[in-house]
VOBAMI-307869 format. One line per 5 residues: number of its first residue (from 1); their letters; for each residue x, y, z of N, C-alpha, C. Coordinates in steps of 0.001 Angstrom, whole numbers. Example, Ala and Ser with C-alpha at 12.3 -4.5 7.8 and 13.67 -1.06 7.14 Angstrom:
residues 2
1	AS	13190 -5690 7800 12300 -4500 7800 13200 -3300 7800  12850 -2250 7080 13670 -1060 7140 12900 30 7870
***
This chain:
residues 357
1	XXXXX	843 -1202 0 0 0 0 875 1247 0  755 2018 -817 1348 3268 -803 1243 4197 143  2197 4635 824 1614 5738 2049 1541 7070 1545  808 7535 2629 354 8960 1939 1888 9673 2732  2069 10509 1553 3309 11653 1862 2761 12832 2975
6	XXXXX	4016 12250 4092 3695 13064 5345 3806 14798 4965  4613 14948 4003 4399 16929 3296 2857 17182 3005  2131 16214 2464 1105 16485 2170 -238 17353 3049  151 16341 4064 -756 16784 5371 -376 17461 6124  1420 17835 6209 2070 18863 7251 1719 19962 6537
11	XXXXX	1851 20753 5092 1825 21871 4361 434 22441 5447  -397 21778 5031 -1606 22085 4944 -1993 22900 6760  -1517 22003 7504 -1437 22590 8985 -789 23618 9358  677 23768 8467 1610 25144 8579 1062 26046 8135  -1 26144 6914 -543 27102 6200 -1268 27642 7434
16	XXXXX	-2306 26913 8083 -3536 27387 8405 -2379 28306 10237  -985 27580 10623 -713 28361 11490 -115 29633 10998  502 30075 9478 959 31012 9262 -723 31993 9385  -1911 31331 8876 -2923 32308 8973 -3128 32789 10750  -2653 31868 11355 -2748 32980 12775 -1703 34115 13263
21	XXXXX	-257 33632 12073 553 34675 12312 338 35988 12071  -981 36033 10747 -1327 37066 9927 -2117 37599 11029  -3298 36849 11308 -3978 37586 12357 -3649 38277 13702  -2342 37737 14139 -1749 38410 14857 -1188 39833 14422  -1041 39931 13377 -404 41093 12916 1084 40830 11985
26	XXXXX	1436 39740 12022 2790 39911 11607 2663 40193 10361  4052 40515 9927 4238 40946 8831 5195 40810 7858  5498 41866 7002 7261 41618 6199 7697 40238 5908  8639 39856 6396 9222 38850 5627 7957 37359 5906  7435 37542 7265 6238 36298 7409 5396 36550 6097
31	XXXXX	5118 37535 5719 4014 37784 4945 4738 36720 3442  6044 36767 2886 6551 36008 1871 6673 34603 2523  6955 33982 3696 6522 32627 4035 4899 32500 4178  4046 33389 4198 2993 32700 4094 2537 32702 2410  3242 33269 1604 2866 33049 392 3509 32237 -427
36	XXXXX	4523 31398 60 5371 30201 -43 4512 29083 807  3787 29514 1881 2233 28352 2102 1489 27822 1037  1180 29130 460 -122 29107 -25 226 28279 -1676  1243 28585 -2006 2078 28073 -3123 2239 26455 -2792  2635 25963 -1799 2545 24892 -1220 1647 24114 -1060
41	XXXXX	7 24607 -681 -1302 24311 -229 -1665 23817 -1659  -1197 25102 -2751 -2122 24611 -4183 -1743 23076 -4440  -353 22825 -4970 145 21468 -4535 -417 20601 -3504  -581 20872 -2320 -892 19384 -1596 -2476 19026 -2237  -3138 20430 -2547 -4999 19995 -2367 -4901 19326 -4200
46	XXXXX	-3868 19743 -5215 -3950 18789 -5746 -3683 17919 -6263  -2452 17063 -5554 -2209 15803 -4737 -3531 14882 -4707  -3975 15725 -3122 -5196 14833 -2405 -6548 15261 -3466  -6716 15755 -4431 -7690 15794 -5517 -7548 14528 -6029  -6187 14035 -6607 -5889 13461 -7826 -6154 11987 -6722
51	XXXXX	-6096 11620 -5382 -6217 10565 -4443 -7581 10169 -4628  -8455 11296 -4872 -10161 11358 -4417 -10317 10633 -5974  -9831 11457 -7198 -10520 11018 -8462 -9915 9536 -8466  -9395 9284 -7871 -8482 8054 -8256 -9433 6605 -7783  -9776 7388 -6792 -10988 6609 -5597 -12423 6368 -6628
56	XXXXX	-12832 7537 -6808 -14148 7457 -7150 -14575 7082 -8901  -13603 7335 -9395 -13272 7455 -10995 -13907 8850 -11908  -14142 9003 -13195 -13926 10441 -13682 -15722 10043 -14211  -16521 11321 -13959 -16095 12799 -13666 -15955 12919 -12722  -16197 12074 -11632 -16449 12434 -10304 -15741 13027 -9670
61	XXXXX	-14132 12706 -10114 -12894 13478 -9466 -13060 14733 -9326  -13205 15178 -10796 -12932 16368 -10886 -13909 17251 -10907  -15394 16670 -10583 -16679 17459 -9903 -16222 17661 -8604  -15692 16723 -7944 -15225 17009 -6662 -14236 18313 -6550  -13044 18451 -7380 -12251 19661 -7251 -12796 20769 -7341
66	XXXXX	-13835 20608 -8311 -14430 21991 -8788 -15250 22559 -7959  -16413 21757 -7245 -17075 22287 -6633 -16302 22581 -5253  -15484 21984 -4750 -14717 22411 -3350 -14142 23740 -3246  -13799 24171 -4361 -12946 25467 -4516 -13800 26342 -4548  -15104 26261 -5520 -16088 26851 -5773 -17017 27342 -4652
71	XXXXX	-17093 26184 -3525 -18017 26783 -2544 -17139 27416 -1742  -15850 27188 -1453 -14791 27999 -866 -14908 29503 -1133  -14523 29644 -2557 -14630 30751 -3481 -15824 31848 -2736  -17432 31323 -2694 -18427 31954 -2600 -18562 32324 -888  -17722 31413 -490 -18284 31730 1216 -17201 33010 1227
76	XXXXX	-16450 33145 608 -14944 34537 409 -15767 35674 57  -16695 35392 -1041 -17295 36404 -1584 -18647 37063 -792  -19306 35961 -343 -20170 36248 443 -19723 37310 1856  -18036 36931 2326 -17701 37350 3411 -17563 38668 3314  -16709 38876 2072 -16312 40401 1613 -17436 41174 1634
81	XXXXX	-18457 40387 703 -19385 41440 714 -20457 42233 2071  -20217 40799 2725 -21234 41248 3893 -20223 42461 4822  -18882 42063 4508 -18393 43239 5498 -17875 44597 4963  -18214 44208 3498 -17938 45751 2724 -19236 46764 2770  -20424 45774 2745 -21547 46560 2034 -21921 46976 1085
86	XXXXX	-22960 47613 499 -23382 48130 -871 -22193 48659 -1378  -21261 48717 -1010 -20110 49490 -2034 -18912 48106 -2639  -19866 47014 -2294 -19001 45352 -2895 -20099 45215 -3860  -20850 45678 -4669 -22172 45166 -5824 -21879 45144 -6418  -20728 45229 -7102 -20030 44547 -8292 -19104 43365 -7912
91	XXXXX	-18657 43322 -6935 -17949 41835 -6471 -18104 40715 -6913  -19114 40082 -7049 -19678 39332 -7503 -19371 39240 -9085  -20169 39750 -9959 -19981 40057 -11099 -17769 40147 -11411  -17771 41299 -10951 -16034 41206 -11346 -14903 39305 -10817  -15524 39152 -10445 -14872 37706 -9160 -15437 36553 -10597
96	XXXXX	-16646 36713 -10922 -17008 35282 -11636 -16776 35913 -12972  -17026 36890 -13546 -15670 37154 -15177 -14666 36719 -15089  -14419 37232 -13826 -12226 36692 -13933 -12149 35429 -14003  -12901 34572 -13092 -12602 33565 -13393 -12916 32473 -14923  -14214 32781 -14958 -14940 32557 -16620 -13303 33389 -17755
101	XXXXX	-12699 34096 -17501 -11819 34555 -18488 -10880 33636 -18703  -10194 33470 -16996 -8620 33127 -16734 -8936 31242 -17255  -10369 30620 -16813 -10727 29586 -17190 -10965 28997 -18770  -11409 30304 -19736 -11567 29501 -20527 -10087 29834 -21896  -9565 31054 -21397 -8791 31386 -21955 -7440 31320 -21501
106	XXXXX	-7261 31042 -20050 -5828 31036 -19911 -5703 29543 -19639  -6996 28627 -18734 -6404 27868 -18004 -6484 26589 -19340  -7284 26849 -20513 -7538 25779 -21462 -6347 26254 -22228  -5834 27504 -22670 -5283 28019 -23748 -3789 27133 -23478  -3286 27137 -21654 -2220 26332 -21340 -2298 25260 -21623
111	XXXXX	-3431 24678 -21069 -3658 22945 -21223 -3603 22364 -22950  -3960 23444 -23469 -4156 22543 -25386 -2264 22988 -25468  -1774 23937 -25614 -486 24417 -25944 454 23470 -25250  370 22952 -23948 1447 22285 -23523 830 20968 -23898  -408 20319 -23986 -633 19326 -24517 -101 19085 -25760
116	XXXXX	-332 19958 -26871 -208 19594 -28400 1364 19820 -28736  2218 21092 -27369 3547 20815 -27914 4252 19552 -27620  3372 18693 -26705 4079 17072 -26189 3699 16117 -26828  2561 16332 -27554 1865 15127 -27831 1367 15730 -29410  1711 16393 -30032 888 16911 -30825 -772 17285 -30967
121	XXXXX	-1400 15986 -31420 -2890 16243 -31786 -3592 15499 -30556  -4320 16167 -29899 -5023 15427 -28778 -6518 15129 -28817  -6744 14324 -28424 -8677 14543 -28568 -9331 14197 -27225  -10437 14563 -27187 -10994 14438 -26068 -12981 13885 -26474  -13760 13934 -25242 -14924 13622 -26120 -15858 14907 -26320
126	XXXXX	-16081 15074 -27649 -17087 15920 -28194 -18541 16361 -26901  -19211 15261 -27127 -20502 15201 -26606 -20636 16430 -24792  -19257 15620 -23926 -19488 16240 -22944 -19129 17536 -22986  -17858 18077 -23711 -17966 19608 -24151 -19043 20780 -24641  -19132 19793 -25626 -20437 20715 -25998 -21199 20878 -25016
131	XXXXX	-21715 19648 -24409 -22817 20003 -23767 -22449 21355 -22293  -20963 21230 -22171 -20706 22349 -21134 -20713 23512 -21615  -19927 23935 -22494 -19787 25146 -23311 -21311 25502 -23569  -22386 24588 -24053 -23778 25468 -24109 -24745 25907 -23033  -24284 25422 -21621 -24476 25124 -20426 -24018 26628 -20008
136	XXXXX	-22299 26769 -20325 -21921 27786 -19831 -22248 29462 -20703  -22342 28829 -21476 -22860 30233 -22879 -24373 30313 -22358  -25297 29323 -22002 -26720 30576 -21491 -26030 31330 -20277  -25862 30583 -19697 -25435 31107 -18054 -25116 32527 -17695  -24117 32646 -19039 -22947 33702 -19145 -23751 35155 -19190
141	XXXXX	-24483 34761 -20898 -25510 35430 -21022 -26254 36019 -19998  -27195 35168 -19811 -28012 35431 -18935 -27646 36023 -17488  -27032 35765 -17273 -26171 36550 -15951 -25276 37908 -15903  -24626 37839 -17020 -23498 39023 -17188 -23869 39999 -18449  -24382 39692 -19029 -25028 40823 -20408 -26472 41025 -20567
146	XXXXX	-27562 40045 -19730 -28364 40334 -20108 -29066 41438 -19224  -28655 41391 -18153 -29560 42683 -16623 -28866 44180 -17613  -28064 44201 -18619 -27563 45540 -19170 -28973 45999 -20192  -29488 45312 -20411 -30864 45325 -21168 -32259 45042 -20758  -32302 45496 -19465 -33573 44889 -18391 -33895 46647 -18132
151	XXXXX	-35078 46492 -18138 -35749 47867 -17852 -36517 47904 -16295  -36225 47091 -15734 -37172 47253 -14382 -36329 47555 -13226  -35083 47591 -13389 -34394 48428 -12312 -33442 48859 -13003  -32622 50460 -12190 -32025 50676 -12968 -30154 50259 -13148  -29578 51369 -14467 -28347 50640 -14079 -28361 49042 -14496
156	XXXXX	-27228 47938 -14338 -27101 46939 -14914 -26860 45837 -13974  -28548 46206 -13715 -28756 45311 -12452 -30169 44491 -12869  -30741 43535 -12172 -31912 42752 -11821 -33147 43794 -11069  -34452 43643 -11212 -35300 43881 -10035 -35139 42386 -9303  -35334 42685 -8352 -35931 41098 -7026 -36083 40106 -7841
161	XXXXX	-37520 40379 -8241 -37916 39439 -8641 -37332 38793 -10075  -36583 39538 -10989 -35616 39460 -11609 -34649 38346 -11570  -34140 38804 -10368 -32854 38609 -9916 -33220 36672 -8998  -34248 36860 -8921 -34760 35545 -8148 -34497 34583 -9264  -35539 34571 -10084 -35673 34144 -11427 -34535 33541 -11781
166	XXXXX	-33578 35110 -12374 -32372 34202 -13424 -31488 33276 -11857  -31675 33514 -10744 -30919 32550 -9317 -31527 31096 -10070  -33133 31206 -9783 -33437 29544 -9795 -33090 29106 -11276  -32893 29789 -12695 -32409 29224 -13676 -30839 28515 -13713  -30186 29875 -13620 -28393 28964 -12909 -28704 27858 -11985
171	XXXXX	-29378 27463 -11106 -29280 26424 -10586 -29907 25088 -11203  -31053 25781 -11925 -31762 24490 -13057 -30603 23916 -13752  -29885 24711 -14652 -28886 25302 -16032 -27938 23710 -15238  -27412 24384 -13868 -25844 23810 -13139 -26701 22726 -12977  -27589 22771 -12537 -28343 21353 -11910 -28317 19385 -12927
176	XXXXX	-28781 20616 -14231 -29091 19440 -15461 -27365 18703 -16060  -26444 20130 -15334 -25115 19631 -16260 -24618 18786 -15919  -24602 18965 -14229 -24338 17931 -13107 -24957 16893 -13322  -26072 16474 -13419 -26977 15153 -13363 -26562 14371 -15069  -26498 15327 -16035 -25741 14805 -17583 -24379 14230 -17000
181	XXXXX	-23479 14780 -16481 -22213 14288 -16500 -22012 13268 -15212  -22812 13101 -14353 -22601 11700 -13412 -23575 10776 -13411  -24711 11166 -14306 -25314 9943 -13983 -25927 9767 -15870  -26693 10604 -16269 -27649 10579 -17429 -26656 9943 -18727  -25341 10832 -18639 -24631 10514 -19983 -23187 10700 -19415
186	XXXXX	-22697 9849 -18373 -21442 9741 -18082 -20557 9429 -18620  -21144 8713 -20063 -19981 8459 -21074 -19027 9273 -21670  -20716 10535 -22029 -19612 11790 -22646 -18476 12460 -21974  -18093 12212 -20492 -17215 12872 -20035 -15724 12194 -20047  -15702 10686 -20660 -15057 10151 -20651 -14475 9846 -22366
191	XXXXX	-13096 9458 -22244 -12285 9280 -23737 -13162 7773 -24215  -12711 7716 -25547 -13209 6432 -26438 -12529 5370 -25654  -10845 5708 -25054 -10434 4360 -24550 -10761 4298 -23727  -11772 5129 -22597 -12157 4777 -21159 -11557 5355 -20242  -10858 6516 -20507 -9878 6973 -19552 -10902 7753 -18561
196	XXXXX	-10283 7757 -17650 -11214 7833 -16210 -12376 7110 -15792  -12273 5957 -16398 -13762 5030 -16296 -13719 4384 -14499  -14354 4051 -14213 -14352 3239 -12937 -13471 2615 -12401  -12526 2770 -11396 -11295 2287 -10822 -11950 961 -9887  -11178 -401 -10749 -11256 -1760 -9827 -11267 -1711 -8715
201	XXXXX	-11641 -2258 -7885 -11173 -2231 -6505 -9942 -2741 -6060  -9069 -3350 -6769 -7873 -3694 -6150 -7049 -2581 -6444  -7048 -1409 -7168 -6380 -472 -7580 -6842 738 -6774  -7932 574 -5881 -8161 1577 -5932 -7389 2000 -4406  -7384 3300 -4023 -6189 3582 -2589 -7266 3209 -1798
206	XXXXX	-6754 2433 -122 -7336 2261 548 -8470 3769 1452  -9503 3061 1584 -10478 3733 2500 -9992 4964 2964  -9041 4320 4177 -8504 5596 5398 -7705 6679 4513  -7140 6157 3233 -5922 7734 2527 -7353 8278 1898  -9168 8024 1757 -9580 8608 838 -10196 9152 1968
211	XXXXX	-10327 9336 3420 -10558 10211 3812 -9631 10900 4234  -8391 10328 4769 -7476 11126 4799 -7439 12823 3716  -7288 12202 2741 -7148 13109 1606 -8206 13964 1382  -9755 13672 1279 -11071 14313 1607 -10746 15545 2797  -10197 15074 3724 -10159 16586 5095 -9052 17595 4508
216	XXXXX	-7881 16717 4001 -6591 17276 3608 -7052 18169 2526  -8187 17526 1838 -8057 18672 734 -8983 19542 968  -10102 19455 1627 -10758 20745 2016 -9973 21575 2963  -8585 21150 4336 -7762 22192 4895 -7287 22809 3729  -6513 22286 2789 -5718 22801 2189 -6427 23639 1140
221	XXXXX	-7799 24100 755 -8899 24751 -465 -8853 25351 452  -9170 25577 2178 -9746 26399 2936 -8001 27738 3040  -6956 26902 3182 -5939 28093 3339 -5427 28564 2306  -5652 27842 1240 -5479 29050 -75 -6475 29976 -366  -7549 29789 232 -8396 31018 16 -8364 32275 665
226	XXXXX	-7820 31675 1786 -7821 32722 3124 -6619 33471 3247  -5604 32902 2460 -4371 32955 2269 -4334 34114 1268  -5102 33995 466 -5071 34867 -874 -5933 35828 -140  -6728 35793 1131 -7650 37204 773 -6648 37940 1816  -5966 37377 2926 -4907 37866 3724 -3698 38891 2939
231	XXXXX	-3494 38201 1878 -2171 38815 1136 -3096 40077 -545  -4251 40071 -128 -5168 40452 -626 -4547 42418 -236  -4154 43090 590 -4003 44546 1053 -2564 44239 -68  -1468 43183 634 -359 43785 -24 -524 44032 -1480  -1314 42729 -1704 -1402 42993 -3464 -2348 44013 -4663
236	XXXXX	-3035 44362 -3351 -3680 45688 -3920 -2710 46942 -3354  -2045 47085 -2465 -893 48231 -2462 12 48473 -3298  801 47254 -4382 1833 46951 -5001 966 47331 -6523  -377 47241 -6651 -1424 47471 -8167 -1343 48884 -7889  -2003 49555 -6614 -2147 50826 -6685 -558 51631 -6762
241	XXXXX	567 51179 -5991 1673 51395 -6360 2176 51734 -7810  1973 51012 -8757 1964 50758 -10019 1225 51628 -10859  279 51674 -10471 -847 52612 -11087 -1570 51811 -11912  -1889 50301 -11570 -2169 50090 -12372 -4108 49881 -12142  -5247 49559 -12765 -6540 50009 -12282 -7111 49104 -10926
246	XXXXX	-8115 49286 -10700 -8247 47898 -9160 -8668 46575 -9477  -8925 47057 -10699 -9720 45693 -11382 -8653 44301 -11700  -7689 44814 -11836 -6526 43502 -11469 -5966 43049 -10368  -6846 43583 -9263 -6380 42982 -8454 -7316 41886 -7950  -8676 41796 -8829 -9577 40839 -9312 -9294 39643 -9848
251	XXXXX	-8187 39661 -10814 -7458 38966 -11736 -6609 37961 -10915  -5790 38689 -10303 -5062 38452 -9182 -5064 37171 -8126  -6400 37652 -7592 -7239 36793 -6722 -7824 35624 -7211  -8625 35984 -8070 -9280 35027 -8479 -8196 34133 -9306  -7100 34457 -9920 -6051 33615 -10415 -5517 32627 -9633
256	XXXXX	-5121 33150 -8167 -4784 32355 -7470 -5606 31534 -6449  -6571 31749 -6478 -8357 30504 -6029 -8329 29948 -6976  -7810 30025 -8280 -7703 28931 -9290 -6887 27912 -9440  -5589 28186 -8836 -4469 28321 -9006 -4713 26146 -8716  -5422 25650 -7898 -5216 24138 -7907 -6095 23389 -8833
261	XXXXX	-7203 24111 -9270 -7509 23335 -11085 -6674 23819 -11557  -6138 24466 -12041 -5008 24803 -13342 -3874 23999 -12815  -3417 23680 -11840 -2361 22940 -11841 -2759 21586 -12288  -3945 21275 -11416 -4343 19839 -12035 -4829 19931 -13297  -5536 20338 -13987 -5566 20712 -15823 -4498 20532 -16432
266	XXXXX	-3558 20929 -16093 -2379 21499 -16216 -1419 19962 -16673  -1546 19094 -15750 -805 18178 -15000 -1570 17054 -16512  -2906 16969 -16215 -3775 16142 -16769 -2935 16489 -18330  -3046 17216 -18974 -2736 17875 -20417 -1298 17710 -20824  -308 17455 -19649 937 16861 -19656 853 15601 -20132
271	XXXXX	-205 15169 -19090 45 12992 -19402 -1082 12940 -20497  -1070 14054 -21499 -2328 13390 -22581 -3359 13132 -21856  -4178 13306 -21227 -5402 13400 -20834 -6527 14511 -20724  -6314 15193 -21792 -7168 16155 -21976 -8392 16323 -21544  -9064 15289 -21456 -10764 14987 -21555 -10980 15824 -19664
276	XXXXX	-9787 14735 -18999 -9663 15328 -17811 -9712 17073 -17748  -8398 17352 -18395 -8539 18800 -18340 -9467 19920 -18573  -10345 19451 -19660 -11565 20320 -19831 -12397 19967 -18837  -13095 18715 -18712 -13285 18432 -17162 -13516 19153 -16284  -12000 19365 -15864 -11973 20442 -14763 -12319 21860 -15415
281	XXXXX	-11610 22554 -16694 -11877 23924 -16965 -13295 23988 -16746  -13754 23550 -17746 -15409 23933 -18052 -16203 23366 -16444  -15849 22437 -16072 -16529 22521 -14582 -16435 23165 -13579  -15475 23713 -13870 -14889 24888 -12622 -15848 26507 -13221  -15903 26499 -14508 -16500 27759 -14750 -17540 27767 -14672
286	XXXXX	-18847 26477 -14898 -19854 26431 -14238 -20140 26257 -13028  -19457 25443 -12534 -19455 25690 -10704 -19526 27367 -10252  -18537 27936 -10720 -18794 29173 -10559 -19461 30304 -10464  -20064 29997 -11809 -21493 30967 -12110 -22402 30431 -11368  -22509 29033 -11980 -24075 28226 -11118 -24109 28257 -9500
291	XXXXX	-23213 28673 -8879 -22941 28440 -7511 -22951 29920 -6869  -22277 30937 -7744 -22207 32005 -6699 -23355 32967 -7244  -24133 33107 -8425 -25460 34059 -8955 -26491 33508 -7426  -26671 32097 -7473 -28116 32245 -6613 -27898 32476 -5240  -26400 32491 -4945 -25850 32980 -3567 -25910 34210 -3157
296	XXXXX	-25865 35061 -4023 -25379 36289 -4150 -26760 37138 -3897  -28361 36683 -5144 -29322 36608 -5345 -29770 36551 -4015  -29863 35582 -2975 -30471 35489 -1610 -29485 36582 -841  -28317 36817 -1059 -27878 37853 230 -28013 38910 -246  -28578 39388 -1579 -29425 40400 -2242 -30987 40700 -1988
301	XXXXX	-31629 39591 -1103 -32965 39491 -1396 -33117 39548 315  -32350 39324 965 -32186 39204 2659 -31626 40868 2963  -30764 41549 2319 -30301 42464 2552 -30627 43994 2215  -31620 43243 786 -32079 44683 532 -31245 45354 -55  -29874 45012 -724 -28786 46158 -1474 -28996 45331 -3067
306	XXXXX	-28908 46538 -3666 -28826 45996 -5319 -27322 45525 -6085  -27528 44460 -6660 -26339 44056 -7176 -26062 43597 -8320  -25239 44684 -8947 -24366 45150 -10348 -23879 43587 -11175  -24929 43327 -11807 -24578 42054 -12561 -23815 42314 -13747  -24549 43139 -14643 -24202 43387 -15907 -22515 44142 -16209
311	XXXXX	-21964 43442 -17086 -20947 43541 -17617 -20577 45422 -18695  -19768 46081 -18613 -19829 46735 -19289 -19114 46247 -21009  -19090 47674 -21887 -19481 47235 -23116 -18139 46046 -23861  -17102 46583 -23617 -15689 45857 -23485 -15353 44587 -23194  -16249 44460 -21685 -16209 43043 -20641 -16901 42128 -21901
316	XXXXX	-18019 42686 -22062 -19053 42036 -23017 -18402 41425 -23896  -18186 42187 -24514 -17168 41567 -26080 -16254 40811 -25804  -15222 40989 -25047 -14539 40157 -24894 -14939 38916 -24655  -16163 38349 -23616 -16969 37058 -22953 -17111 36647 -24403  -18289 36816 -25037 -18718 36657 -26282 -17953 36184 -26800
321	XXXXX	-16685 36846 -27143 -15716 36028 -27947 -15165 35468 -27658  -14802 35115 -26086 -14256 33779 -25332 -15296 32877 -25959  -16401 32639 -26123 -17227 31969 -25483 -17458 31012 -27208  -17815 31925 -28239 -17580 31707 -29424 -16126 31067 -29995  -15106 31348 -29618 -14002 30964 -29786 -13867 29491 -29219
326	XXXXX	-14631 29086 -28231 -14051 28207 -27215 -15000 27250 -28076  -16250 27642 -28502 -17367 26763 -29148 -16288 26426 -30111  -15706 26944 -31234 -15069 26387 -32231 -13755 25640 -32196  -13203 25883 -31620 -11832 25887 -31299 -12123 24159 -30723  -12953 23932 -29734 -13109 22570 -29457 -14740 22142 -29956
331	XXXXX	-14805 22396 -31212 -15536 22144 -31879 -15430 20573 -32701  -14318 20117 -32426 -14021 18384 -33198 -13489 17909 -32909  -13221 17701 -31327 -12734 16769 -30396 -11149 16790 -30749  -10208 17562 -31492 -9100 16907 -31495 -8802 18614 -31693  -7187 18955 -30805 -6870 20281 -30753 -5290 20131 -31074
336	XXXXX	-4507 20963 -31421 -3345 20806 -31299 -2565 22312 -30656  -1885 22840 -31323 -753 23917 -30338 -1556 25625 -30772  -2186 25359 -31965 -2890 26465 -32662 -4238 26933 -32030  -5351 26250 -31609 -6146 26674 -30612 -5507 27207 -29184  -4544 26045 -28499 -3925 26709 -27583 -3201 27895 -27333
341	XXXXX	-2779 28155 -28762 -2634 29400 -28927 -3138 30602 -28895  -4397 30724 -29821 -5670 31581 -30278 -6194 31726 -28529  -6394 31235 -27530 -6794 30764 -26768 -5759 31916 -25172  -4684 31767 -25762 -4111 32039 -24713 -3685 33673 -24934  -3841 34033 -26674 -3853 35929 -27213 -5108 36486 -26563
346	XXXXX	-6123 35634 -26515 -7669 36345 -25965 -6756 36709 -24744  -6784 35397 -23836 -6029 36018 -22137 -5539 37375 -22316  -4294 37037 -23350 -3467 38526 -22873 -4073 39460 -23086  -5009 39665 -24319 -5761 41323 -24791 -6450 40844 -23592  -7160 40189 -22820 -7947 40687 -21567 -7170 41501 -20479
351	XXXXX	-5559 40454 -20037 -5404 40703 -18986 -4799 42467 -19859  -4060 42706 -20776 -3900 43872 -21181 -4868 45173 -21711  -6130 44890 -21609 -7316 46110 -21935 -7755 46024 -20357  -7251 45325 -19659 -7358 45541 -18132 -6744 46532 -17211  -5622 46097 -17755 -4338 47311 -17433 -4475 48416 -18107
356	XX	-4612 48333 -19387 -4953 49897 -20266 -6060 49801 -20488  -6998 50205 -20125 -8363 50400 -20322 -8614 51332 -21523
***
């Protein structure tokens, strides 16, 4: 039996004590060991990810990564906002673009480019893509461009009852994608040869490392989040330093709450396993939307403050053409270094009409 690597489970405990160093106040040079944690944490949680998918077999793995980060993600957002107030109503909105950007354009644009420069031509399965990409294209819509064209409140926002509405659709939308990819049509998420199909039981890691790894990886999702919103002042001091706008420090954040699907994407697209890697992209970007709109929606509907969905005219275009691009680009199951490419110029004109507005 393979033992589980004692770094795995120590990282994860040092992280969460450097977060009491923070709260104590420390600072300066602690502040670069706790971001040598958090660098650390992305690694162990996905380690103990790759333990869980290994356990349960695919998609399940990597529904599991996605949504862990994801509800992580929203309880961050939820926190900010409740302690910022009406002056966080775009939070929301700016937090799930970045990630919908850095996801479909940086974190796929890596995964096809380092895939196709190792392996050349890769394929993956058609059926379950599509069906995410059209999953994630209403969503997008409907959430981020369409309240810019709603006449019942003003500004590029929802009324209530609005705002209720498109909540219980994202959850229908996330609901049906989820139930397609683990139970209805689990095939499509999987390659022609079966890759990620159901792990034997003699292969599979014993019981105690799959809970082991289950706590390990929710400590370790819980201190990269907390980790990133801690180091969250310096890295908005060092943007405003710069001059550069606040909106990257959106980028920023949400880059690094990403930061353990993209490694595992990342990892997957190394060993030719693509199918995995979209997997995770496209599940992580619906987790996202589908998870934090109807969250957001109830602490909108409990609180009484209005909240700034709609995208301005720029944001817009750019989504759109992520979104269109991403439809074609993995439009025939097989990609090589040239989508990954096309894929990873969107990123930069984002992260650069960010910086120069």
């Amino acid at each position: 039996m393979k033992q589980i690597p004692i770094w795995t489970v120590v990282v994860p405990l040092i992280s969460w004590l450097l977060l009491g160093g923070i709260a104590l106040g420390w600072g300066g040079a602690f502040l670069f060991l706790a971001a040598l944690g958090l660098g650390a944490c992305v690694i162990a949680s996905v380690h103990h990810a790759e333990v869980i998918a290994h356990y349960v077999g695919e998609p399940f793995g990597t529904l599991v990564l996605a949504v862990a980060v994801t509800v992580i993600e929203v309880a961050l957002i939820v926190s900010l906002m409740l302690s910022g107030g009406p002056s966080t109503a775009a939070l929301a909105r700016d937090t799930v673009f970045a990630a919908v950007m850095i996801i479909l354009n940086g974190m796929i644009g890596v995964c096809l480019l380092v895939g196709g420069s190792r392996h050349g031509e890769q394929t993956f399965g058609l059926y379950g893509v599509s069906a995410a990409l059209t999953t994630l294209a209403a969503i997008s819509v409907l959430t981020l461009i369409l309240p810019n064209y709603t006449t019942s409140a003003s500004g590029a926002s929802y009324s209530t009852s609005q705002l209720v509405f498109i909540a219980i659709v994202s959850l229908v939308l996330y609901g049906a994608f989820v139930l397609i990819q683990t139970i209805k049509h689990r095939h499509y998420f999987l390659t022609e040869n079966g890759e990620g199909d159901e792990v034997s039981a003699e292969h599979r890691p014993p019981r105690i490392r799959l809970v082991v790894s289950s706590i390990a990886l929710l400590a370790s999702l819980g201190a990269v989040v907390l980790l990133a919103k801690s180091l969250a002042p310096v890295v908005e001091a060092g943007v405003v330093g710069m001059g550069a706008p606040q909106a990257v420090v959106g980028i920023i954040i949400a880059g690094v709450i990403l930061l353990p699907e993209g490694f595992a994407a990342y990892r997957a697209a190394r060993a030719n396993r693509l199918q995995t890697s979209l997997n995770l992209a496209l599940g992580s970007a619906l987790a996202s939307i589908g998870l934090t709109i109807p969250t957001v929606a109830i602490l909108s509907v409990l609180t009484g403050w209005q909240i700034t969905l709609g995208l301005e005219i720029k944001s817009s275009v750019l989504l759109l053409l992520s979104l269109f691009v991403a439809s074609l680009s993995l439009s025939t199951g097989k990609t090589t270094i040239l989508q990954g490419t096309v894929h990873l110029v969107i990123f930069a004109v984002y992260v650069f009409i960010t910086l120069i507005p």
